[in-house]
N, C-alpha and C positions, 0 to 999 in steps of 0.2 A: 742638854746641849743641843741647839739647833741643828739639825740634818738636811742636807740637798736629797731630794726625793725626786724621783721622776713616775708619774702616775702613766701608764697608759691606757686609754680607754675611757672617753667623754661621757660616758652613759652614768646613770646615776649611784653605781657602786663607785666609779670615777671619782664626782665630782664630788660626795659625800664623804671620800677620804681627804680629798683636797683641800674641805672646808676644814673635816676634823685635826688634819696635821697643820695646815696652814694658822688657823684659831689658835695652835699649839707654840706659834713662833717658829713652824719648820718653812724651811726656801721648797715651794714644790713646785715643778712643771707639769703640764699636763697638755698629752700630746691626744689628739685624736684622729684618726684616718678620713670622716668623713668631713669634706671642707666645707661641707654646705650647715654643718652640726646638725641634723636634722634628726626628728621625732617622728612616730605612729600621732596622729590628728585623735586616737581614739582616747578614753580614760582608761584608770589605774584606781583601784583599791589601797588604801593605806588604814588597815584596822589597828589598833588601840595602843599593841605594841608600838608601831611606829607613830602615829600622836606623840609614845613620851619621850621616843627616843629623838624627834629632833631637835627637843629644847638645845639639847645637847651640840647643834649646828647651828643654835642661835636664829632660826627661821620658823619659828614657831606660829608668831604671830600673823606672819606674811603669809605661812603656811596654810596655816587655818583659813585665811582671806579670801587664799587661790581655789578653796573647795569646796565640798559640799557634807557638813558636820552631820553623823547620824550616832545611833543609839543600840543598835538592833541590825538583826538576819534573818528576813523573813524566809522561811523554806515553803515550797509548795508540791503537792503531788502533781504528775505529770497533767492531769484535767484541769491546772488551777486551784485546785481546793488547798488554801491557806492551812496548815498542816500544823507550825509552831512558830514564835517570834521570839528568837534566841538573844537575850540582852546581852551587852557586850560591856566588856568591865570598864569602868572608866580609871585609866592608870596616872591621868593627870589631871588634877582638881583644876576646876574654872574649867575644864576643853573638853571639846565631845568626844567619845571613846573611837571612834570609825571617821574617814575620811574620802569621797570619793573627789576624784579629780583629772582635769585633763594631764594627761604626760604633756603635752607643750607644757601648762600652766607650770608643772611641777621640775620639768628642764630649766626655765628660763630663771626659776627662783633661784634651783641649786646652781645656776651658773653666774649670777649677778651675784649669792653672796662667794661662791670659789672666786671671783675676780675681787670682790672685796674684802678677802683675806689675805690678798697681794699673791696668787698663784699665777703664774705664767700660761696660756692657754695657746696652742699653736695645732693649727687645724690643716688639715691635709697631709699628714705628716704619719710615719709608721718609723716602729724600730727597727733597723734594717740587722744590725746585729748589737748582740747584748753580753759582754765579756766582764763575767765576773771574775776579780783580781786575787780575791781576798781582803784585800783592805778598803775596796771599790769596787762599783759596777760603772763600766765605761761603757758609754751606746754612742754607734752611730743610727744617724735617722736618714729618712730617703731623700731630703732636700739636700745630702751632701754635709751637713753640719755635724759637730759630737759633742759628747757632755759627759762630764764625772759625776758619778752620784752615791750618797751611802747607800742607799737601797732601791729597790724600783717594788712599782706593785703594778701587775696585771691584772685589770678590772675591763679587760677586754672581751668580756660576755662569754657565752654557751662555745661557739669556734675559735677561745684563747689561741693566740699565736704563741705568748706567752707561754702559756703551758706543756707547747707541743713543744717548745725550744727548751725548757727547762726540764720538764716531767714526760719524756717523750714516750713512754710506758704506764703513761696514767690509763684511769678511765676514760673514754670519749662518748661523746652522746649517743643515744639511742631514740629511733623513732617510737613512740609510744604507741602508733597504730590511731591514734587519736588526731584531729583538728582542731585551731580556733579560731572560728568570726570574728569581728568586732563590729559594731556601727554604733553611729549616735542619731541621737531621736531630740523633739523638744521633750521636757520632762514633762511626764504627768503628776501634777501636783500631790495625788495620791502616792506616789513612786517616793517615798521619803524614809527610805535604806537600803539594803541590797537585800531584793529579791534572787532565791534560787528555785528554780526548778527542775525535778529529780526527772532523771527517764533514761535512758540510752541515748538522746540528746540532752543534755546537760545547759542550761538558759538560764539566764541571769541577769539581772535591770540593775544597774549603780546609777546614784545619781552626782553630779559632775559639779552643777553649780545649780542655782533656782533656774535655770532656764533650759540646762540641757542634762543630759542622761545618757548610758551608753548600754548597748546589751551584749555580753558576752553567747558563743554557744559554742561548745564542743561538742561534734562528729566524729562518729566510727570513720576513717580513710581510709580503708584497706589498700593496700599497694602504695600508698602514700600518693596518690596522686595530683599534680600541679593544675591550675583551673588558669585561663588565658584571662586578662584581666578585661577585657568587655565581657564576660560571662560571669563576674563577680556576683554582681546584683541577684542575678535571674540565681544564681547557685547557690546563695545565702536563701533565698526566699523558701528555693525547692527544698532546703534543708530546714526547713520551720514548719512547712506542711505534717499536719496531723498535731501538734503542737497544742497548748493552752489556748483558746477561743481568744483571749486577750492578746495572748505571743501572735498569731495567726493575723490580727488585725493589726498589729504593729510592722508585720514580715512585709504588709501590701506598702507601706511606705519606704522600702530599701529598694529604692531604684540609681545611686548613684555609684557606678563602679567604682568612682576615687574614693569613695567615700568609706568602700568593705577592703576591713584589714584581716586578710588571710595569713594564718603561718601553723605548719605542723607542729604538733607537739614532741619535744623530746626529754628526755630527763638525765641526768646525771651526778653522777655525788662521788666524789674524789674521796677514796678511803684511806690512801699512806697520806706524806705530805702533803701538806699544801705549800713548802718552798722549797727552795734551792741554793742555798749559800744566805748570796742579799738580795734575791728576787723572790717575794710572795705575791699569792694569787688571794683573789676576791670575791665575791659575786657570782654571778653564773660561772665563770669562771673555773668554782672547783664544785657549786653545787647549784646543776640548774635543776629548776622544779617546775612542773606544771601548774596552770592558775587557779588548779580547785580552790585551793585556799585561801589564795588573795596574798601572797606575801613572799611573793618572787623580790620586788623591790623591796619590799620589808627587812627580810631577809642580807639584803649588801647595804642597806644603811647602816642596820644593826654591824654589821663585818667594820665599816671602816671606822664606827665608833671604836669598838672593841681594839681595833688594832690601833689606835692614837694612842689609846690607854695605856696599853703592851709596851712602846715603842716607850711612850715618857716613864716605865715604870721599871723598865731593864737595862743594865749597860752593855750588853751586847746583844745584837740585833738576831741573832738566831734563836736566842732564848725567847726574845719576844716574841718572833713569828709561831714559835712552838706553843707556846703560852694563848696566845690569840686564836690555835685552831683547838686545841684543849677546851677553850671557851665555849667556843661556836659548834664544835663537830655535832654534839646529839641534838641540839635545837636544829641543827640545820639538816642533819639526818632526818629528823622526825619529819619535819615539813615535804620533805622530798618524799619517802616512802608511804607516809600517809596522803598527800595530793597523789601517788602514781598507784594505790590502793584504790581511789575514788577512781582516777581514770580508767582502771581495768576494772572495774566493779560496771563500770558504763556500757563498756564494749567489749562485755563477756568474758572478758582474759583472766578472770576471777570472780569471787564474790560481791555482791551488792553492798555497800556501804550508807547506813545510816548518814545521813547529812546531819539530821537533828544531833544525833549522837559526836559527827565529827567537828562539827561548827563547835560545842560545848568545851568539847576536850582539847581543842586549839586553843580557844579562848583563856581554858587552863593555862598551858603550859606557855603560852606566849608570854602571858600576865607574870612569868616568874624574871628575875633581873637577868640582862643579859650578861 
C-alpha cells in the first residue's frame, strides 16, 4: 500500500531513499534546508559495495558515466614506496568494482532521478515541529505550511535535528582529534585508483573522472582548531610538508583557498534505536564515520535501500524500522569503529593499524549482501 512520506534532508542518504521509496510507488516529499542545494566541489569514493547497490536506484549506468571506474587500493609507505595493490571485488558483472567521483556529479544524478520518481523537492524549508499521533506524523515547516504523513525519515546528516527531537538522549558526535583536506588536481594518468598513504598524516589520490582527481589528507588538530579561509591554501600545503616527494610536489599546486575543503572529523554510532514511533533516522544521522574507509556515503545508500525493503515487507511500520536497523546495525558498527581505529592509530590515540590488512578485510565484509 502506498505511503505519504516525508524525507528530510537533501543530501545523498536523502535523496537515495526518496528514489528507493518513490521507485516503490510511495507519495514522498523531500524538504531540505539549504535553498541554494549545494555540495562540497571536491570527490567521493563509492567502492564495490555501492557499484551494486545502485542498480537498485536504477542509476547505474548514468552512474558509472558520472565517474571514474577502478579495480584496486594502492597502499604506500609514508616515503612513497608502493607497499601492496589490494584488488577489490567485483560485486557486479560488466561494472568496475570502485568508483571515484565528484559529489556535484554524484548530487545532480541522485536528484534528477528523486524528481523522476515523482518526489516533491522543496528547498529552504526545515521541520519546525514534528507530532507524532500514532496513526500519523503531522509536521509543520518554517514557510508556514503542514502535512500528514505515515512516516518521516531524518537523513539530515551528523547535527540530525531529527534526532535531537526524537532520541534527545541518544549519542552525539565526538571530535575525533583528527582533520580533513580535500583539493582537486588534473589527474595524473598514472593516478588510476585510490592511492593511500600511511603516516600520522593520512594522504590519498582518487581519481574523479580522466581529467580530474582529488586528494584527501587527515591531520592530527589538537584543540580542534578553525583555519580563516584565506589561510586555507598556505595551511593545506604546510600540512604536506615532509610528505611523499610526489605528495610534496603536488602540495606546490594548492594555491586556491575556495578550492580547500576543510572539516573536522567526528564519529558517531547510535546504539538503542534508530526511531521513534513513525520517525526513523538514516545516515550520518545515526552512524557518522570517518573517511578512512571510503564509505561514509556508501554506508546511507545502502540504509535507504534496506529501509524500502523493510517498509514493502511489513504492515506495520515499527516492525520495519526495527527490522531495518537489525539489518544495518553490525555493518554499520564495523565501519564506524574500524575507520575511528585507523584515525587514532594516526594520531596516537591508539595502535597503528595495517591499511593492507584493513582495505582486505573491508573488502570482505562489505562484499557480503546487505
Amino acid at each position: 500500500m502506498a505511503k505519504d512520506v516525508l524525507i528530510i534532508g537533501g543530501g545523498i542518504g536523502g535523496l537515495s531513499s526518496a528514489i528507493a521509496l518513490g521507485q516503490r510507488g510511495h507519495r514522498v516529499t523531500v524538504i531540505e534546508r539549504d535553498p541554494a542545494w549545494s555540495v562540497y566541489g571536491v570527490g567521493i569514493t563509492q567502492q564495490a559495495n555501492v557499484v551494486r547497490a545502485v542498480a537498485d536506484l536504477g542509476i547505474r549506468d548514468d552512474y558509472l558515466a558520472a565517474g571514474f571506474g577502478f579495480d584496486a587500493v594502492e597502499i604506500y609507505a609514508p616515503n612513497g614506496t608502493r607497499v601492496a595493490r589490494v584488488p577489490s571485488p567485483k560485486l557486479a558483472e560488466g561494472y568496475p568494482p570502485n568508483l571515484g567521483m565528484g559529489r556535484p556529479a554524484l548530487h545532480d544524478l541522485l536528484a534528477r532521478r528523486t524528481k523522476a520518481v515523482g518526489a516533491e523537492v522543496r528547498l529552504g524549508v526545515t521541520a519546525e515541529r514534528i507530532t507524532d499521533t500514532g496513526a500519523a506524523v503531522e509536521v509543520t515547516f518554517s514557510d508556514g505550511t503542514s502535512g500528514t504523513y505515515d512516516f518521516v525519515v531524518g537523513a539530515d546528516g551528523v547535527y540530525s535535528q531529527t534526532r535531537a527531537a526524537i532520541l534527545p538522549n541518544s549519542e552525539t558526535p565526538e571530535f575525533t582529534g583528527q582533520g580533513v583536506w580535500r583539493y582537486n588536481f588534473p589527474r595524473d594518468p598514472e593516478v588510476d585508483c585510490l592511492r593511500a598513504f600511511n603516516g600520522p598524516t593520512g594522504i590519498g589520490l582518487v581519481p574523479m573522472n580522466p581529467e580530474v582527481m582529488y586528494m584527501f589528507v587527515t591531520t592530527p588538530e589538537p584543540g580542534n582548531p578553525r583555519y580563516p579561509h584565506e589561510e586555507l591554501a598556505a595551511a593545506m600545503r604546510a600540512k604536506l610538508a615532509g610528505a611523499a616527494p610526489y605528495i610534496t610536489a603536488l602540495a606546490e599546486q594548492i594555491t586556491d583557498n575556495d578550492g580547500v575543503v576543510y572539516r573536522p572529523l567526528e564519529g558517531m554510532m547510535v546504539r538503542g534505536p534508530w526511531h521513534k514511533g513513525r520517525v526513523v533516522l538514516l545516515g550520518d544521522a545515526v552512524h557518522a564515520t570517518t573517511p578512512h574507509l571510503g564509505q561514509g556515503g556508501g554506508m546511507a545508500i545502502e540504509d535507504a535501500i534496506v529501509l524500502a525493503e523493510e517498509i514493502d515487507a511489513h504492515p506495520e511500520i515499527e516492525q520495519a524500522f526495527a527490522a531495518y536497523r537489525q539489518r544495518r546495525f553490525d555493518r554499520c558498527e564495523y565501519i564506524v569503529s574500524t575507520s575511528l581505529a585507523i584515525c587514532f592509530g594516526q594520531i596516537g590515540r591508539g595502535p597503528p593499524v595495517d591499511m593492507t590488512k584493513a582495505t582486505r578485510e573491508m573488502f570482505e565484509v562489505t562484499a557480503q549482501p546487505i
